[in-house]
PLY file of the C-alpha trace (Angstrom):
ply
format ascii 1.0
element vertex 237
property float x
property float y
property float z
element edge 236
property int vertex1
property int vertex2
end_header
65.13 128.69 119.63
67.87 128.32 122.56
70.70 125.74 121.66
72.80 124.67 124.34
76.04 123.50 123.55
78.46 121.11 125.69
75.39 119.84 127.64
76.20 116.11 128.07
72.83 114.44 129.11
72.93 112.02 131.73
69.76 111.10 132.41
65.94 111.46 131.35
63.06 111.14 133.43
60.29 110.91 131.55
57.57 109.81 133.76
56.84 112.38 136.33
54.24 112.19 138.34
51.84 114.92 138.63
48.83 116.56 136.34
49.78 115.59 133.06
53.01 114.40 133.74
56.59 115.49 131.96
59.75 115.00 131.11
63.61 116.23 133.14
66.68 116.18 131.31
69.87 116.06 133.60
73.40 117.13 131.97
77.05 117.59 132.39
77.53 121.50 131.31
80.70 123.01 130.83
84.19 122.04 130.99
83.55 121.91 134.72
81.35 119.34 134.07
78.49 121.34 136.63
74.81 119.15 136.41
72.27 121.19 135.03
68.80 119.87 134.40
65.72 120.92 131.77
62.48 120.48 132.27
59.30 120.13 129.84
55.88 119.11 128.94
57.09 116.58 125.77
60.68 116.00 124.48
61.74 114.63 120.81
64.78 112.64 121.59
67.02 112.13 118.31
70.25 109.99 119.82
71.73 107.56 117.55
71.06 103.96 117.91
74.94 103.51 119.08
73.77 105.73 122.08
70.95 104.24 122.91
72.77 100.99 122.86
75.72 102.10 124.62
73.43 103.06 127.37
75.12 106.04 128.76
71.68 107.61 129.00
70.16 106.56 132.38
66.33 106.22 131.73
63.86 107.01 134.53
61.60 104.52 134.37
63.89 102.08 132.46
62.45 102.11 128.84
59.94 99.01 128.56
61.36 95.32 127.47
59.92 96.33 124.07
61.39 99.40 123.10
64.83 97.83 124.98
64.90 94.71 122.47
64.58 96.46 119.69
67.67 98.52 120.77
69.30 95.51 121.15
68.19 93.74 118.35
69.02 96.30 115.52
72.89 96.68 114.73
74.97 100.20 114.47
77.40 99.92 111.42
80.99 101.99 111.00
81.65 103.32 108.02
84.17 105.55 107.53
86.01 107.87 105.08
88.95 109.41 104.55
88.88 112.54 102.62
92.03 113.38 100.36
92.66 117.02 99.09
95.54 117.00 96.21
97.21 119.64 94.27
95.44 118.45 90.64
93.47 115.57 89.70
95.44 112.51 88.46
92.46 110.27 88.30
89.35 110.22 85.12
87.81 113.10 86.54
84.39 112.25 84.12
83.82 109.51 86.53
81.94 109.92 90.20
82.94 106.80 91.67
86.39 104.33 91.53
86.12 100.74 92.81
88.60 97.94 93.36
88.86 94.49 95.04
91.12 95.19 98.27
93.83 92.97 99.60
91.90 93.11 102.70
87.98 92.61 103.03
86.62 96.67 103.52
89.52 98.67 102.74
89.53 100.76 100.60
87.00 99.31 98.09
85.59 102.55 96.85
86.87 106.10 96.25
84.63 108.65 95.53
85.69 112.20 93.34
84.60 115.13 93.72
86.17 116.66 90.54
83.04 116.03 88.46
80.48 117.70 91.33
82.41 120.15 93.08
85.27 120.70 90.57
87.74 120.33 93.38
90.79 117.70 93.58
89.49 115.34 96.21
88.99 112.03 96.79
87.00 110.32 99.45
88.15 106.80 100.70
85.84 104.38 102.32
86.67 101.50 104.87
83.61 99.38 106.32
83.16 96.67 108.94
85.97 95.56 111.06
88.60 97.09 109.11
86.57 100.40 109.56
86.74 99.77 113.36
90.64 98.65 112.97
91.31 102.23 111.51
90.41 104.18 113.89
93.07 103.04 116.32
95.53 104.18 113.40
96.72 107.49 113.80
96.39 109.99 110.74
99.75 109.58 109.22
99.46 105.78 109.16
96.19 105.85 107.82
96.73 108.25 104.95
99.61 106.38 103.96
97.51 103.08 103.60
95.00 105.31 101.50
97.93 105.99 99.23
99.06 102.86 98.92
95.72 101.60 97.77
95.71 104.74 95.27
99.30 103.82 93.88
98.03 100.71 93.18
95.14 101.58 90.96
96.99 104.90 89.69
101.34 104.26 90.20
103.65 105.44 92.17
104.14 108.86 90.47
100.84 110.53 91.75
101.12 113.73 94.29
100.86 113.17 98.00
98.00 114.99 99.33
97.85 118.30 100.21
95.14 117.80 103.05
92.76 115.52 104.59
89.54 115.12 106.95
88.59 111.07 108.60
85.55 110.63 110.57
85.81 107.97 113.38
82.09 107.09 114.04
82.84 104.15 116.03
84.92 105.64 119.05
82.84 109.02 119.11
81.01 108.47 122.37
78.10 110.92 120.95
77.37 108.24 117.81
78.92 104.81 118.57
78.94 104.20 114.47
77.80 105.33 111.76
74.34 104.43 110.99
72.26 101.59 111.90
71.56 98.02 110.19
69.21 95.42 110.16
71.14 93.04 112.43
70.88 89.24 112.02
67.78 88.25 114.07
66.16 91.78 113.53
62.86 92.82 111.50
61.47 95.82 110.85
58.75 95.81 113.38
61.50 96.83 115.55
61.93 99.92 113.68
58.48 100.52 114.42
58.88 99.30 118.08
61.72 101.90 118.39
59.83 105.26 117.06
57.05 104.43 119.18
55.95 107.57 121.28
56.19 106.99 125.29
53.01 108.09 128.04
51.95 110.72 124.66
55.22 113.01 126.23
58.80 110.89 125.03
59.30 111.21 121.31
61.31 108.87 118.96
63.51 110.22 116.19
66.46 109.36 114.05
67.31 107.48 111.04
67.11 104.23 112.82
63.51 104.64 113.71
62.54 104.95 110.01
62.08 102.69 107.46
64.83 104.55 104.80
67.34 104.24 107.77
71.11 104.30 106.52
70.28 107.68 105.08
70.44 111.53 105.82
66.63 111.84 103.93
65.21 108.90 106.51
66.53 110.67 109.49
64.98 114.30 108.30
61.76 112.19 107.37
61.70 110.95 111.14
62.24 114.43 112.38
59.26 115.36 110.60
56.74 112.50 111.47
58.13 112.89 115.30
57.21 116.50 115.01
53.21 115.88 113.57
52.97 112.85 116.18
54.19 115.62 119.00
52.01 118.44 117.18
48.76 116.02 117.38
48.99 114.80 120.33
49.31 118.47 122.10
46.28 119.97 120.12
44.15 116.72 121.04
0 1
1 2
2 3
3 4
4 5
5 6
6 7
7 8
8 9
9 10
10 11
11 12
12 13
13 14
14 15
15 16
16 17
17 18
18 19
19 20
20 21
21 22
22 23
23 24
24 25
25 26
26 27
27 28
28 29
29 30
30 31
31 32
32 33
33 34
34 35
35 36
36 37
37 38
38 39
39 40
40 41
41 42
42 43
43 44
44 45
45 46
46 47
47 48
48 49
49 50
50 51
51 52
52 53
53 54
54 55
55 56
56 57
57 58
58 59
59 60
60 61
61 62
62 63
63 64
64 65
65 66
66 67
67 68
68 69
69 70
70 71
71 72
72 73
73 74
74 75
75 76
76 77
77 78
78 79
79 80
80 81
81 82
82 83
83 84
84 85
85 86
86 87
87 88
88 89
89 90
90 91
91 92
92 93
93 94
94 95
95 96
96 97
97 98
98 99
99 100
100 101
101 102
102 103
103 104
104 105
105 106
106 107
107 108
108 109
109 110
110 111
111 112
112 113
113 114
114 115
115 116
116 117
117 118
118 119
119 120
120 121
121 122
122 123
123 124
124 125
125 126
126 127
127 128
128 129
129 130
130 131
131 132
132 133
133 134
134 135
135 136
136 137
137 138
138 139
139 140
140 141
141 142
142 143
143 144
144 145
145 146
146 147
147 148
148 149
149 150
150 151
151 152
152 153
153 154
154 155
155 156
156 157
157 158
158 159
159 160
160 161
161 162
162 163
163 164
164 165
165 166
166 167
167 168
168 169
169 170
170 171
171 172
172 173
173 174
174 175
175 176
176 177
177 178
178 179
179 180
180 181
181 182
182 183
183 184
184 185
185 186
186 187
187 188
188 189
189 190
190 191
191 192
192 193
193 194
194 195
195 196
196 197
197 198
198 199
199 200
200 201
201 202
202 203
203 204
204 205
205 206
206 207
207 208
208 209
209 210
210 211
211 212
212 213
213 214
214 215
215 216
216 217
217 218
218 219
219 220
220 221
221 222
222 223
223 224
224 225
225 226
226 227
227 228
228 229
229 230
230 231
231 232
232 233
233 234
234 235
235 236
């Protein structure tokens, strides 16, 4: 199995005309940003839903009305975390999961530890919704030192500063545009079903949006797998 790295796909044609058809994938490669194209009899395309929606993939033909309203139609969420490494645990470490009522509505309502699971000193912070879009324009420093000012409040001011951290920012990385997808207000799950639906038996639908248990890792590897038997089937037929 070749994996190409830094390939930024531009467009897919997925219609070509011809015996049997197939599919093109144009790209960016390389920091020189060269175009580079693939070719293929049937492609399984996993992009997140905040791709897809974004629409910085230039489909050739456009994807039909269907497919493009239930893009539209579904919601991407942002949830984000910020990962805290101390020095020792100051915090019940029998417990899995802290939760509070924040000052603010999504910040910094739950903590999880990892001191029962892992047996390591950390603590992962969670901001959702707007406030987990509001973060991201926060640079590190700022936005640990909120984190600890939610922790002081549920633990005093004596506990250690941290000794080293990780944050995601779904929402501004171009290759996810959040963090995982949500039934949207005037959304139903048909257009779940709508989006894993293959194209002309070559473009194949996968991704934890286009199945049922979306929101999770196990939906997403679940997708993979039904994506791969549709593809399978439909080449040995």
């Amino acid at each position: 199995l070749k994996i190409f790295t830094s390939h930024q796909v531009q467009q897919l044609n997925w219609d070509s005309p011809g015996p049997g058809g197939g599919v093109k994938v144009v790209c960016q490669a390389g920091a020189g940003k060269e175009e580079r194209s693939f070719e293929a009899d049937k492609l399984v395309l996993t992009v997140p839903l905040g791709v897809l929606k974004a629409g910085t993939i230039q489909f050739n033909p456009p994807l039909p009305a269907e497919k493009q309203t239930a893009i539209s139609r579904l919601g991407m969420g942002t949830l984000n975390k910020c990962c805290l490494r101390f020095s020792r645990p100051f915090w019940p470490t029998t417990v899995d999961w802290l939760g509070q009522i924040p000052s603010g509505s999504g910040q910094w309502c739950e903590w999880a530890s990892l001191a029962k699971p892992l047996g390591q000193p950390v603590l992962i912070g969670f901001q959702a919704g707007a406030a987990a879009v509001a973060m991201e324009t926060m640079n590190n420093e700022h936005l640990i030192a909120s984190a600890m000012e939610s922790l002081r409040g549920l633990f005093g001011k004596g506990i250690p500063e941290p000794i080293g951290a990780q944050i995601t920012r779904w929402y501004s990385d171009p290759f996810s545009g959040g963090a995982y997808s949500f039934n949207a207000l005037g959304s139903t799950p048909t257009d779940r079903e709508e989006l894993a639906k293959t194209l002309a038996e070559r473009l194949f639908f996968a991704g934890e949006a286009s199945h049922p248990m979306f929101g999770t890792v196990h939906g997403a590897y679940l997708s993979g797998l039904r994506a791969a038997a549709e593809l399978h089937a439909n080449s040995c037929c």
